[in-house]
SERO-4910 file (N, C-alpha, C, O; in steps of 0.05 Angstrom, whole numbers):
BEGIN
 pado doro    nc1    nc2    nc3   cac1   cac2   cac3    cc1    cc2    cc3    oc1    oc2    oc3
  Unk    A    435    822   -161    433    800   -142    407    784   -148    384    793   -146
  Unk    A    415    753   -159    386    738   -161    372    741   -127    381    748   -105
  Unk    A    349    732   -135    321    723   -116    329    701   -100    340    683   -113
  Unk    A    326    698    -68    342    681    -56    319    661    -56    295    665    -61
  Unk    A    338    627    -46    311    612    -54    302    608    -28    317    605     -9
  Unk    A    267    610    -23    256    617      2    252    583      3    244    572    -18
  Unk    A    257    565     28    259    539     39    237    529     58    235    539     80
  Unk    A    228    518     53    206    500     74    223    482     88    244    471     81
  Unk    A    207    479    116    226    461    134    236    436    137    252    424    152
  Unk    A    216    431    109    222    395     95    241    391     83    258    374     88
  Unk    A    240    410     61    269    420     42    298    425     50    319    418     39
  Unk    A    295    440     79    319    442     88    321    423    104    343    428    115
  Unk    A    314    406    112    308    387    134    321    360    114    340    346    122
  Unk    A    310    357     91    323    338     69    345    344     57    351    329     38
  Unk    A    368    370     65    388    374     60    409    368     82    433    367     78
  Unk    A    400    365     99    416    358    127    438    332    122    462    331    127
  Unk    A    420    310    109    445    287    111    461    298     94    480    305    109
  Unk    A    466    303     77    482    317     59    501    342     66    525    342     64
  Unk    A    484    364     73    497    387     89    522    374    111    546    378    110
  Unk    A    503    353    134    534    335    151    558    332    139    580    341    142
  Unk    A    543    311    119    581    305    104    597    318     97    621    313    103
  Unk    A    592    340     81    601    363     70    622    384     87    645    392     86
  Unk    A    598    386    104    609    403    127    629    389    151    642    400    169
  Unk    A    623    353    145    643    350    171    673    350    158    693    357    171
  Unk    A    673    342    131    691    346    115    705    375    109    728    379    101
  Unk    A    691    389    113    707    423    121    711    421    142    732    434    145
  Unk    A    706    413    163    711    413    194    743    398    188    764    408    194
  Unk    A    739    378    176    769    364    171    795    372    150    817    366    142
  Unk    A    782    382    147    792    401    132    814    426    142    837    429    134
  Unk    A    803    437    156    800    459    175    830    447    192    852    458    194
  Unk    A    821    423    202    847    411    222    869    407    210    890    412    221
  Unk    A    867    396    180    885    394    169    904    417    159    929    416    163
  Unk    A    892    434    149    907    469    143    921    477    167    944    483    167
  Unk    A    903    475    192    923    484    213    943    466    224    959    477    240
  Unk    A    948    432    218    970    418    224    995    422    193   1019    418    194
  Unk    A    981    432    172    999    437    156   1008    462    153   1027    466    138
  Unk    A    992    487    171   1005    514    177   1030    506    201   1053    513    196
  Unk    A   1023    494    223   1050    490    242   1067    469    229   1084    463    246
  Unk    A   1068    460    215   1093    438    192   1101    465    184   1119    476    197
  Unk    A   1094    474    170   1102    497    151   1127    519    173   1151    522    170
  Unk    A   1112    528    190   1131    541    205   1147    531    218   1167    544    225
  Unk    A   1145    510    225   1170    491    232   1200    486    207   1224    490    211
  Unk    A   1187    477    185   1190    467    167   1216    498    156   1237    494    144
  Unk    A   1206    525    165   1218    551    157   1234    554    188   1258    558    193
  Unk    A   1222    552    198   1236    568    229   1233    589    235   1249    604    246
  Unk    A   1213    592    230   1212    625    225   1180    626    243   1161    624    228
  Unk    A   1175    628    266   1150    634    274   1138    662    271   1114    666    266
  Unk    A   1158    685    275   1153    708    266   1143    722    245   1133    744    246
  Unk    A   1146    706    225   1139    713    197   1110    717    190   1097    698    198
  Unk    A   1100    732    180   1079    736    168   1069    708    146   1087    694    136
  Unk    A   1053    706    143   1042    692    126   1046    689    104   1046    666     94
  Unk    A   1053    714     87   1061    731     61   1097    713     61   1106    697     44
  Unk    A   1106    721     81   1132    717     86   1143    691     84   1162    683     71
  Unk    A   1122    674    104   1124    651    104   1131    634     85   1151    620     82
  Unk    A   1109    636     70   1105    630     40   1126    634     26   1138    613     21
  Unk    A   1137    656     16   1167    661      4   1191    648     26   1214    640     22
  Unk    A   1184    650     39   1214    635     56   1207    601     43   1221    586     31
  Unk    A   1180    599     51   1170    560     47   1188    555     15   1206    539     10
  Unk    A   1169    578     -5   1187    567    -33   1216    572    -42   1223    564    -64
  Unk    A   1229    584    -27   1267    584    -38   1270    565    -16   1295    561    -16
  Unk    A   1262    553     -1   1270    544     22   1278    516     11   1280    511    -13
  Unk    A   1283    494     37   1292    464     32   1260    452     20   1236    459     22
  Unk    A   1274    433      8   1253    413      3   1230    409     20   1208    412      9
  Unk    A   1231    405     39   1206    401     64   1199    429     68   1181    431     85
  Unk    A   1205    445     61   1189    469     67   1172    474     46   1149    480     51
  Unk    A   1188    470      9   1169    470    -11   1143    455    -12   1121    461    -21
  Unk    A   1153    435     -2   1134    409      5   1102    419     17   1080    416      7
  Unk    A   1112    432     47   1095    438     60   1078    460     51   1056    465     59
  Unk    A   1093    473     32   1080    498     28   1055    490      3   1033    500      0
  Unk    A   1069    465    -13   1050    460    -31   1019    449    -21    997    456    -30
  Unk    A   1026    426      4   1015    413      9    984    433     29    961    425     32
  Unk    A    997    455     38    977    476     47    969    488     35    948    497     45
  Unk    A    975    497      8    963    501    -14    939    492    -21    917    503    -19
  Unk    A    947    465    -32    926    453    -43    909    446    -20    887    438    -28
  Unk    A    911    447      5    887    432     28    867    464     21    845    464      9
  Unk    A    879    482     30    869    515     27    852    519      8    830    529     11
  Unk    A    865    509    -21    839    509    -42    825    492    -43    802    496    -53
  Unk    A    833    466    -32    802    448    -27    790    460     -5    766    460    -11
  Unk    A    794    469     14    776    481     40    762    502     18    737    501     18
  Unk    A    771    517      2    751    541     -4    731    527    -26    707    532    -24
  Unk    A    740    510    -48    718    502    -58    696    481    -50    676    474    -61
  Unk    A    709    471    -23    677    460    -12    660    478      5    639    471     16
  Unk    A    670    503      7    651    516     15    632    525      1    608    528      6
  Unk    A    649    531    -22    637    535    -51    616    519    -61    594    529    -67
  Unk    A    621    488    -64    597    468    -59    570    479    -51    549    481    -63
  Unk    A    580    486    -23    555    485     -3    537    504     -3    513    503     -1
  Unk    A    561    530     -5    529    553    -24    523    548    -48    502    558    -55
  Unk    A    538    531    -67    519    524    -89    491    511    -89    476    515   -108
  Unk    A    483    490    -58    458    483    -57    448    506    -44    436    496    -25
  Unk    A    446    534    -41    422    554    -37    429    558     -3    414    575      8
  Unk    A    453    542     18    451    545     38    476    576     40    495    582     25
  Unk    A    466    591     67    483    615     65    495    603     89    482    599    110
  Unk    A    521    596     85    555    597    108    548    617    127    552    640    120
  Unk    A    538    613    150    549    640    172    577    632    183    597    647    183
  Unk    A    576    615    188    607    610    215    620    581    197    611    558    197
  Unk    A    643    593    184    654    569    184    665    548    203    665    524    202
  Unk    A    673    563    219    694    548    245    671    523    259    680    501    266
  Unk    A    643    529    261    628    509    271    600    500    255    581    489    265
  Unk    A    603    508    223    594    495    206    566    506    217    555    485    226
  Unk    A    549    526    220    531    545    224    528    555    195    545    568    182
  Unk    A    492    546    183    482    555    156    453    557    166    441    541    181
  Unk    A    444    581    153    419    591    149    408    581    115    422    579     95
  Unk    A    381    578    120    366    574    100    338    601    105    325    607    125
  Unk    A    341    611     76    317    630     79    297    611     79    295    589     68
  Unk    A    276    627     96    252    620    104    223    639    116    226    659    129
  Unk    A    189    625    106    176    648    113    162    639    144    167    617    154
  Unk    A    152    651    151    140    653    171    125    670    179    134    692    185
  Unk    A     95    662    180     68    685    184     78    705    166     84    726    176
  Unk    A     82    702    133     92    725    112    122    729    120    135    717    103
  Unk    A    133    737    132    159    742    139    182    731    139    187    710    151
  Unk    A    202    748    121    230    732    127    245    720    136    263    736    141
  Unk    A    253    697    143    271    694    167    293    665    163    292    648    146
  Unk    A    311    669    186    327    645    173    319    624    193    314    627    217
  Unk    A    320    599    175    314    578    183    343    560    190    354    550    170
  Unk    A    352    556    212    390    563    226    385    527    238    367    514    250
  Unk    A    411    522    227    423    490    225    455    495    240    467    516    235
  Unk    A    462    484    250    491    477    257    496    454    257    479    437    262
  Unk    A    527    446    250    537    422    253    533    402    275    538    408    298
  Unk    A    525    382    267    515    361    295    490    369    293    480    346    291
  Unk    A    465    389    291    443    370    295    430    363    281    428    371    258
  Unk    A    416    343    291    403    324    271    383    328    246    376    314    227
  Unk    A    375    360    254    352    366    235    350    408    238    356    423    256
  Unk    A    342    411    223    330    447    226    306    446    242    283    438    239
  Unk    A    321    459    263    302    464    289    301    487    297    286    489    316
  Unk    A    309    503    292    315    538    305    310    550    281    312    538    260
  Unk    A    302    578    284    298    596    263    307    627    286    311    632    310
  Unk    A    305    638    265    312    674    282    301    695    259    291    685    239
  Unk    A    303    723    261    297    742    250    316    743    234    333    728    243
  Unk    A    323    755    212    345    764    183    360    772    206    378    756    212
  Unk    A    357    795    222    378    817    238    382    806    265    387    822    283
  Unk    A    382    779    269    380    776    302    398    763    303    405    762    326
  Unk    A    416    746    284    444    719    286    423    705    302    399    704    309
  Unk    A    461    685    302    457    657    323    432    665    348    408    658    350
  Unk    A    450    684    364    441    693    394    406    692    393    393    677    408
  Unk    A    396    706    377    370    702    365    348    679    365    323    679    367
  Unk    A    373    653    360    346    629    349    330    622    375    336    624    399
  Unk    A    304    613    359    275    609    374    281    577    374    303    571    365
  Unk    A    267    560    381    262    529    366    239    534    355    227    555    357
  Unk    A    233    513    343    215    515    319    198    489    335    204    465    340
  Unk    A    172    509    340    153    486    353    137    482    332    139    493    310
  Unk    A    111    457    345     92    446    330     77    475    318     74    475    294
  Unk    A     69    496    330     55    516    317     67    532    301     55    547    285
  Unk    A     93    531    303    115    549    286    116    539    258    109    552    238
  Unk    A    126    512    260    120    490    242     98    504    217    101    518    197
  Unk    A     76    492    231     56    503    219     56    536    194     52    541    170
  Unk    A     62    548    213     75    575    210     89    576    177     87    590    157
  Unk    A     99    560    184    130    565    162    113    560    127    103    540    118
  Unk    A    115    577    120    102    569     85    126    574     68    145    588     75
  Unk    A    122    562     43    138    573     24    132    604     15    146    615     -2
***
């Protein structure tokens, strides 16, 4: 496992407009897989079916079911490689469903994540490695301070 990259609050703070788009675009994403998962079972008739199932019923099935099945397909592998994107800039995914990323960060020597969610405007909260969401502090003027590379 490489060396994770440790983030100052400027650095992550200058990834934010970027991080938004990205992430509102998985958020839309997200809507889209699940309006093309209920096409899909419509599309079969089959609400019962497993997923696994689905899928094989979608491809021997009618036209509009192949359809649908392709078309969730490909939304599914675009949803996974923009996530892919997004840990490629050094940010770690906690929650996809509400676009929640940690950036490592130090503080008075110490590890810690420096915690962003979708919608706000900037990295303002931080928490301990072991504490999650429930955890975050805000990040005041002395904290600030605090935070070194």
């Amino acid at each position: 496992m490489s060396t994770p990259r440790i983030w100052t609050i400027e650095e992550a703070n200058a990834l934010v407009p970027q991080l938004s788009s990205l992430i509102g675009r998985q958020l839309a994403l997200a809507g889209e897989i699940e309006r093309c998962w209920r096409e899909l079972v419509d599309a079969v008739q089959s609400p019962a079916a497993t997923p696994d199932q689905l899928v094989a019923l979608a491809r021997t099935g009618s036209e509009q079911a192949r359809a649908r099945e392709r078309e969730l397909s490909e939304r599914i592998a675009a949803y996974e490689a923009g996530w892919q994107e997004v840990e490629e800039l050094g940010v770690v995914v906690k929650d996809q469903r509400i676009g929640l990323c940690d950036f490592y960060g130090r503080l008075d020597g110490a590890l810690v994540w420096l915690c962003w969610r979708y919608g706000e405007p900037a990295v303002e909260h931080y928490h301990a490695l072991e504490a999650g969401y429930a955890g975050r502090k805000p990040i005041t003027a002395a904290k600030r301070r605090q935070l070194l590379n």
